[in-house]
C-alpha positions as a printed NumPy array, in Angstrom:
array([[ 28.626,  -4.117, -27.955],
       [ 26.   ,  -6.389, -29.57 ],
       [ 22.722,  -6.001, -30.565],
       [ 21.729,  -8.613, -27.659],
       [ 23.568,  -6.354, -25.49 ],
       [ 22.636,  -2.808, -26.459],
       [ 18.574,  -4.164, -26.087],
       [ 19.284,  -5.74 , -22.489],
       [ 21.132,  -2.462, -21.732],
       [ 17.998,  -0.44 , -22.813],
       [ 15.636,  -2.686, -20.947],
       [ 17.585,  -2.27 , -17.82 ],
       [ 17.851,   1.705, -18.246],
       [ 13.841,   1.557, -19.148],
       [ 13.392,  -0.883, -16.018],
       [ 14.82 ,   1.731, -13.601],
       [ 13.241,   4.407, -15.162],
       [  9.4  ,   2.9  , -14.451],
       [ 10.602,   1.605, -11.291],
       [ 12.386,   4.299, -10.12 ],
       [ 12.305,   7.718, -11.72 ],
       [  8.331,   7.736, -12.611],
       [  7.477,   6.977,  -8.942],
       [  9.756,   9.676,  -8.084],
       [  8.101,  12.115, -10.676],
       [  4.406,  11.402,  -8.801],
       [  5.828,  11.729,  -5.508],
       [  7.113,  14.798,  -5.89 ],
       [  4.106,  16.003,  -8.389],
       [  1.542,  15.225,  -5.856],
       [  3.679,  16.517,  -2.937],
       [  4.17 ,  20.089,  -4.902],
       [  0.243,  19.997,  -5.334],
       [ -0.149,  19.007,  -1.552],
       [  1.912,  22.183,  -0.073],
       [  0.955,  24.688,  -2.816],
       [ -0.974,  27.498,  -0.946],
       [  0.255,  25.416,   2.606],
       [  1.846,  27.761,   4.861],
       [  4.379,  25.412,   5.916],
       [  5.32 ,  27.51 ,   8.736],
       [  1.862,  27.784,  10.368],
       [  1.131,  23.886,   9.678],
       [  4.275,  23.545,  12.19 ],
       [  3.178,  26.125,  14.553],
       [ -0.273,  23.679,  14.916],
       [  1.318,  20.603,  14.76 ],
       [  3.427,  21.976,  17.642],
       [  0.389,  23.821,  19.449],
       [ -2.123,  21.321,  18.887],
       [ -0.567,  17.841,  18.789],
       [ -1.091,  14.987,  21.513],
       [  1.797,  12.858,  20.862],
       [  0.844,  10.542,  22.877],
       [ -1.718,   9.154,  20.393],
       [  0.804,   9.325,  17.639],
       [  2.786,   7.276,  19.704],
       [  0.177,   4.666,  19.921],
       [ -0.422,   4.359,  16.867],
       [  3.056,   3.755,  15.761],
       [  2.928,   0.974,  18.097],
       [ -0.443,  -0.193,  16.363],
       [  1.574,  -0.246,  13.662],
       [  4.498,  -2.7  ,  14.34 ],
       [  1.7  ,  -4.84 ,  15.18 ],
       [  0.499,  -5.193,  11.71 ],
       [  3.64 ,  -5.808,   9.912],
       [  4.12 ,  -8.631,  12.498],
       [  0.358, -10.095,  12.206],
       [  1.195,  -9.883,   8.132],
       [  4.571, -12.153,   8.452],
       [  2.139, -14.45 ,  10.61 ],
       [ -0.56 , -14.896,   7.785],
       [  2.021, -15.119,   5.25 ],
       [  3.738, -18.096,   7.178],
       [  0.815, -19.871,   6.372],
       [  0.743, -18.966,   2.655],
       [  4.517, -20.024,   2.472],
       [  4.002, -23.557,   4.759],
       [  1.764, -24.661,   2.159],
       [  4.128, -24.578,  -0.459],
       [  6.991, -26.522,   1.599],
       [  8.564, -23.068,   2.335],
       [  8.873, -23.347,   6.703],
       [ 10.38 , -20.362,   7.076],
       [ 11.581, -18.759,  10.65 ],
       [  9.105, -16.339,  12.126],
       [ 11.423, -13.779,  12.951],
       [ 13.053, -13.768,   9.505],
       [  9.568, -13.231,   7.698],
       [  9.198, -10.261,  10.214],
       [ 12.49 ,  -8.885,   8.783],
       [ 10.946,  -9.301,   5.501],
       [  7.959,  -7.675,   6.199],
       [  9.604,  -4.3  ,   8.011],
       [ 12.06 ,  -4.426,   4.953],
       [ 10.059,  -4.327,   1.961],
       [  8.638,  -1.287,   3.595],
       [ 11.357,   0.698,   3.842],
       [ 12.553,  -0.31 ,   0.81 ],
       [  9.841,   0.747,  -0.725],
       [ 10.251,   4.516,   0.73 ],
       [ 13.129,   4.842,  -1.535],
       [ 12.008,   2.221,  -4.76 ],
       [  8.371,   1.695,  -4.681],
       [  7.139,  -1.686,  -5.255],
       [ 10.938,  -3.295,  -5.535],
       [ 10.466,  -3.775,  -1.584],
       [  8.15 ,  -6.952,  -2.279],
       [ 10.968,  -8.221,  -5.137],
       [ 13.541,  -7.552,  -2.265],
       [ 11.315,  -9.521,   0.358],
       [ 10.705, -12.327,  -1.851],
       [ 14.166, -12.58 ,  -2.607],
       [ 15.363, -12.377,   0.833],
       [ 13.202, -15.463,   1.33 ],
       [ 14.198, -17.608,  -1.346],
       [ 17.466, -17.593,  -1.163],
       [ 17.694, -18.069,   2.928],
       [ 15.446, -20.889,   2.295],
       [ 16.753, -22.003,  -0.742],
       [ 13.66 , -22.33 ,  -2.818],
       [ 12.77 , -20.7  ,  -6.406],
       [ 12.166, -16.863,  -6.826],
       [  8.773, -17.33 ,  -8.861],
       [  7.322, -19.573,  -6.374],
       [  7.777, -17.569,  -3.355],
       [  7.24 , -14.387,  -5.478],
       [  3.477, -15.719,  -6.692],
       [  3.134, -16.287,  -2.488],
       [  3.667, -13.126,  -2.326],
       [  1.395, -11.652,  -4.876],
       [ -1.256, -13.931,  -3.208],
       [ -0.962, -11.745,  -0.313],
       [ -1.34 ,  -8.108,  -2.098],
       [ -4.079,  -9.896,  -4.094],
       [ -6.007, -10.638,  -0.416],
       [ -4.968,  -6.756,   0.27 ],
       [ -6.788,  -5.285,  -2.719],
       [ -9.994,  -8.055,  -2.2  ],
       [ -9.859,  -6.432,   0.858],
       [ -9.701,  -2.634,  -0.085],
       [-12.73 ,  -3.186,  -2.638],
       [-14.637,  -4.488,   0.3  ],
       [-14.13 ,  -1.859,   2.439],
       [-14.495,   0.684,   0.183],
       [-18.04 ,  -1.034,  -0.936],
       [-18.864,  -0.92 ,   3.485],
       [-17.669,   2.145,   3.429],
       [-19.649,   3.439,   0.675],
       [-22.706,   1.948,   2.055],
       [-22.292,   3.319,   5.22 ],
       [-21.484,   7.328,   4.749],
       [-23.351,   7.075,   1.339],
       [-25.648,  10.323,   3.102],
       [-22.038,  12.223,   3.233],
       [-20.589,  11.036,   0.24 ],
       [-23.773,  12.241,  -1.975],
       [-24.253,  15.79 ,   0.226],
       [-20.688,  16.174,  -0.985],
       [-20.758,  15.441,  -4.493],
       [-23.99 ,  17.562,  -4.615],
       [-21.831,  20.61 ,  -3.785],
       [-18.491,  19.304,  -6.339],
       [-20.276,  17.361,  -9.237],
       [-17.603,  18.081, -11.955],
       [-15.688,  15.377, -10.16 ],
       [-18.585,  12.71 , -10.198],
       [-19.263,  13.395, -13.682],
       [-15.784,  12.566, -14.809],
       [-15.281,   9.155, -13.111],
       [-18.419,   8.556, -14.244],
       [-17.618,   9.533, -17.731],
       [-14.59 ,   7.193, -17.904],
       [-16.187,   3.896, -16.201],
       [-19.192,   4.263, -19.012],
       [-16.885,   4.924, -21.438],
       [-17.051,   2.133, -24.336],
       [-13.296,   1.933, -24.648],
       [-12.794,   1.618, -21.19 ],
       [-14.232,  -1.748, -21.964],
       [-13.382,  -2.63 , -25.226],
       [ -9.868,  -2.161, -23.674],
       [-10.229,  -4.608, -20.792],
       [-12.122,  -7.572, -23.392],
       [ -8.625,  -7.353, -25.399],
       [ -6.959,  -7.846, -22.774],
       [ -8.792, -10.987, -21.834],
       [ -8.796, -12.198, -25.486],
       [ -4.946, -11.863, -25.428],
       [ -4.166, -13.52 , -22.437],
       [ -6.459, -16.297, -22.959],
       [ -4.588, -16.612, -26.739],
       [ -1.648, -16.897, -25.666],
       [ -1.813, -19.493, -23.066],
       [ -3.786, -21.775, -25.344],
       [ -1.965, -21.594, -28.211],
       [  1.026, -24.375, -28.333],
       [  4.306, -23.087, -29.213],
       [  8.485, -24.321, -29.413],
       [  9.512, -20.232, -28.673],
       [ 11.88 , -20.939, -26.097],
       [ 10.774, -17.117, -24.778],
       [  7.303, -18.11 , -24.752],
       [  7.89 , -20.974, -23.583],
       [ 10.227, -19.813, -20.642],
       [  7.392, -16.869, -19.813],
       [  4.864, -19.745, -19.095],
       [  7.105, -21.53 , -17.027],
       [  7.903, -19.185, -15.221],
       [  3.956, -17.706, -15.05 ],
       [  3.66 , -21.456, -13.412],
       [  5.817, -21.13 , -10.677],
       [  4.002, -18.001, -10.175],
       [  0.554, -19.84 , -10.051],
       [  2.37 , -22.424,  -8.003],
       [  2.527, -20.01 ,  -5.219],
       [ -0.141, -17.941,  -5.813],
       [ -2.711, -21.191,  -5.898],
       [ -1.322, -22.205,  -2.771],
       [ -3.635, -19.979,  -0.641],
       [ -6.612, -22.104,  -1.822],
       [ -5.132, -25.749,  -0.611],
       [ -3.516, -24.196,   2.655],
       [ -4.155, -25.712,   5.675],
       [ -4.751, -22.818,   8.279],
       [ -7.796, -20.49 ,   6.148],
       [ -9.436, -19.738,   9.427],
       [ -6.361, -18.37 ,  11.415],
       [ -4.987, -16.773,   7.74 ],
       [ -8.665, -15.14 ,   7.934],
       [ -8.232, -13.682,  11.685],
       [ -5.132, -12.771,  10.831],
       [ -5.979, -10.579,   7.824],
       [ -8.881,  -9.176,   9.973],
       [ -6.219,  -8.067,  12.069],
       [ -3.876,  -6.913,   9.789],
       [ -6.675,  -4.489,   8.619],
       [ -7.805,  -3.729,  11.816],
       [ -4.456,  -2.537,  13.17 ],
       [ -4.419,  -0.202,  10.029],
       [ -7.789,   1.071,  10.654],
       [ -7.367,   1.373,  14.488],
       [ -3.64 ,   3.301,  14.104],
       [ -5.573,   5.92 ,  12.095],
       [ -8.63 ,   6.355,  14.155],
       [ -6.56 ,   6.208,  17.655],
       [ -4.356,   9.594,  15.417],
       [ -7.568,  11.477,  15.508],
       [ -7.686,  11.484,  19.159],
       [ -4.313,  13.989,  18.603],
       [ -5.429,  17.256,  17.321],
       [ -8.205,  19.133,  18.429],
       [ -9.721,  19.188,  14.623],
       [-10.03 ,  15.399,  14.453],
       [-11.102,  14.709,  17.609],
       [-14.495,  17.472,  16.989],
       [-15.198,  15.54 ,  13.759],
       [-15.483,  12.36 ,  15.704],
       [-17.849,  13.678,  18.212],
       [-20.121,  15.226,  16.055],
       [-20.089,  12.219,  12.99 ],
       [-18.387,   9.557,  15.068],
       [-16.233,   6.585,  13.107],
       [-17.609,   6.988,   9.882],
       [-15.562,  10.139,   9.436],
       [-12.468,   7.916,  10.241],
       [-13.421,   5.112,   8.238],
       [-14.101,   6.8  ,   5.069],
       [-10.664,   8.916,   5.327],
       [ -9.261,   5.133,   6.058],
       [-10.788,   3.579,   2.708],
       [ -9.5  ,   6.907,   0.712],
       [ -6.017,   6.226,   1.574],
       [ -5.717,   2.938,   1.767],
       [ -7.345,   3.39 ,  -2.041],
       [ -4.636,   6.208,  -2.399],
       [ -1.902,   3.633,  -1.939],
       [ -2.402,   2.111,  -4.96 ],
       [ -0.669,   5.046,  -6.818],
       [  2.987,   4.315,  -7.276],
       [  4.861,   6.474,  -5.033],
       [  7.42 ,   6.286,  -2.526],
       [  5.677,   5.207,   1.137],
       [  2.64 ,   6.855,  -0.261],
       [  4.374,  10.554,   0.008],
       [  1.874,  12.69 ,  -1.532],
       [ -1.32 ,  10.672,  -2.494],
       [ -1.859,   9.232,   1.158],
       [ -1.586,  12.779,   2.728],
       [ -4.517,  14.409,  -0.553],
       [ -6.449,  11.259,   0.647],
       [ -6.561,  12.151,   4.301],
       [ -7.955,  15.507,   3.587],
       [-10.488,  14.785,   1.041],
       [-12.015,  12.645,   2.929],
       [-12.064,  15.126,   6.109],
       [-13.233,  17.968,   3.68 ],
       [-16.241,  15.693,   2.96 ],
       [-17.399,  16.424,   6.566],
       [-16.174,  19.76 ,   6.898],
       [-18.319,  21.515,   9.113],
       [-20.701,  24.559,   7.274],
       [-20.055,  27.742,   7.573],
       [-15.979,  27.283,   8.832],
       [-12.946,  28.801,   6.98 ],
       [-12.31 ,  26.385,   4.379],
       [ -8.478,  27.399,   4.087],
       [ -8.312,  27.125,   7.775],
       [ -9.919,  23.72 ,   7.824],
       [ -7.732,  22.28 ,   4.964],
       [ -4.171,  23.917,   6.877],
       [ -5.188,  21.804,  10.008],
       [ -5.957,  18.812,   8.309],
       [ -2.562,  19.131,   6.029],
       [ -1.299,  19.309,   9.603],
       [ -2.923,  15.913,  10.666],
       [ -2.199,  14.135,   7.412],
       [  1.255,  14.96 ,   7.064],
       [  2.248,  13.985,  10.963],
       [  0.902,  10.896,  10.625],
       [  2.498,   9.744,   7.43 ],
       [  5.814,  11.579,   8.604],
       [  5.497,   9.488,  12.048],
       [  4.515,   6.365,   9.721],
       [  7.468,   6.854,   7.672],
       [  9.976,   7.64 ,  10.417],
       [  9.046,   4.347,  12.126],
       [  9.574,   2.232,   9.16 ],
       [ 13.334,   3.489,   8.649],
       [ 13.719,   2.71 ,  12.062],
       [ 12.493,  -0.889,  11.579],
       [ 14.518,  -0.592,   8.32 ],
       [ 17.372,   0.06 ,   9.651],
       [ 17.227,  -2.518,  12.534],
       [ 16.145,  -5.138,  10.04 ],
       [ 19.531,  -4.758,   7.451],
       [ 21.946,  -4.804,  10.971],
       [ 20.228,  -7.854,  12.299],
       [ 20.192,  -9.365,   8.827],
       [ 24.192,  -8.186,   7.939],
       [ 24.902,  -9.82 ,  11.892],
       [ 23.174, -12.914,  11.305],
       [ 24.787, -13.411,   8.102],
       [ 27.913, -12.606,   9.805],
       [ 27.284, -15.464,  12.542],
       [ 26.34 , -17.766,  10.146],
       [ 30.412, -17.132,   8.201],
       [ 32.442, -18.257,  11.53 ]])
């Protein structure tokens, strides 16, 4: 084997390993942290005693909804780069990359792209830097809400940190931190270097080219024709994810007191936790998204109640409405890969 080889060999192996095994690792990390001191027996017994599934049920439906409304905006992202695909295919797309990414995090948006450019027969890069145009508009999103959010339940947020401030003092301690910055200014410096600076390195040279197609797509979402229905539609996006969650606290008896006695907000902040929580690299949010969910109902825990109690129900709300969640979307999976494997089977006679 050649040296060539032996270094593509260890790339792939190292690929699979960030991709893959690290996501894993967190996953099931954050999962052992969620359940230790959970008795997983009682959480059934109130999931069972407790539950309204009839609200879970709605917001599963909620939640179709969005994955359609997001192949709808990114249509739009896609027509103004020459790509016209077929509605219903970029809804396969859409309910695939999610259930791909219950098993490899972040390779469903590789598959989804890929799905797309080769049934359309366009390049990867370009319909990949569509795509990362339309996470971008999900984060630019996220830090707005969080910001509203913030703003809003600020009286909550402070009581709460009052009561836990080793917490504050840490984040706090990192974002002042000097080599937080110095870090990101290198960063900058580099990037900036090595786009500037002319080169023959047919690497370098194929990186930038391929960075173009990238920007190609990616730019495309500020020529588009269509901003005002991409807008709606990303209002809606984020408003079916906001509305499936709040409609969820209607189902256990817990959730539903919290609303009465601090109405949305309590929803809303749990919402901008999670959706925050996301971020973290694991597969369908296992783990993180649940620890989300009941931080941010510990922040209005009521005073005076049985903290390990309170935290055992809310385990119990978190973890039936991700399980639900992730239930649905290998059921959309698995219609999406039979109507894609028939199609493609059509499409050979």
């Amino acid at each position: 084997m050649s040296d060539s080889e032996q270094n593509i060999k260890k790339t792939s192996v190292m690929s699979m390993v960030m991709k893959v095994v690290v996501p894993l690792i967190i996953t099931v990390g954050l999962c052992y942290v969620l359940f230790t001191g959970i008795d997983f027996k009682e959480m059934v017994a109130i999931i069972k005693r407790d539950c309204d599934f009839r609200w879970i049920g709605l917001a599963m439906l909620i939640s179709i909804f969005s994955h359609i409304f997001r192949a709808m905006r990114w249509r739009i992202q896609l027509d103004a780069i020459d790509c016209h695909a077929p509605l219903k295919h970029l809804i396969y797309s859409i309910f695939g990359t999610y259930a791909v990414n219950l098993v490899f995090p972040r390779l469903g948006e590789v598959w989804r792209t890929g799905y797309i450019a080769q049934r359309e027969n366009r390049p990867f890069t370009t319909i990949f830097g569509s795509m990362v145009a339309d996470r971008l508009a999900d984060t630019v999103t996220v830090a707005l809400l969080t910001l509203v959010t913030f703003l809003l339940a600020s009286s909550g947020i402070i009581s709460f940190v009052q009561k836990y401030p080793d917490g504050y003092n840490k984040i706090m301690a990192l974002v002042t931190s000097p080599w937080l910055w110095v870090g990101l200014v290198a960063v900058i410096a580099f990037t900036v270097c090595f786009f500037t600076r002319k080169t023959d390195n047919k690497f370098v040279v194929k990186i930038k080219d391929t960075l173009k197609n990238l920007w190609t797509g990616f730019s495309a979402i500020l020529t588009m024709k269509g901003k005002g229905r991409w807008l709606v539609l990303t209002i809606m996006i984020w408003g079916c994810y906001f509305t499936q969650l709040y409609v969820a606290f209607y189902a256990f008896p817990i959730t539903t007191s919290l609303l009465a006695e601090h109405g949305i907000i309590v929803a809303l902040v749990c919402f901008t936790l999670s959706s925050i929580a996301m971020g973290i690299p694991s597969n369908g949010g296992i783990g993180p998204w649940q620890l989300a969910i009941i931080f941010g109902m510990t922040i209005y825990m009521p005073a005076g109640a049985d903290a390990a109690a309170f935290n055992l129900n809310a385990a119990a709300f978190a973890n039936l409405v991700l399980g639900s969640q992730t239930l649905l979307l290998i059921v959309l999976g698995i219609y999406t890969f039979a109507a894609i494997a028939i199609s493609k089977k059509s499409l050979k006679k």
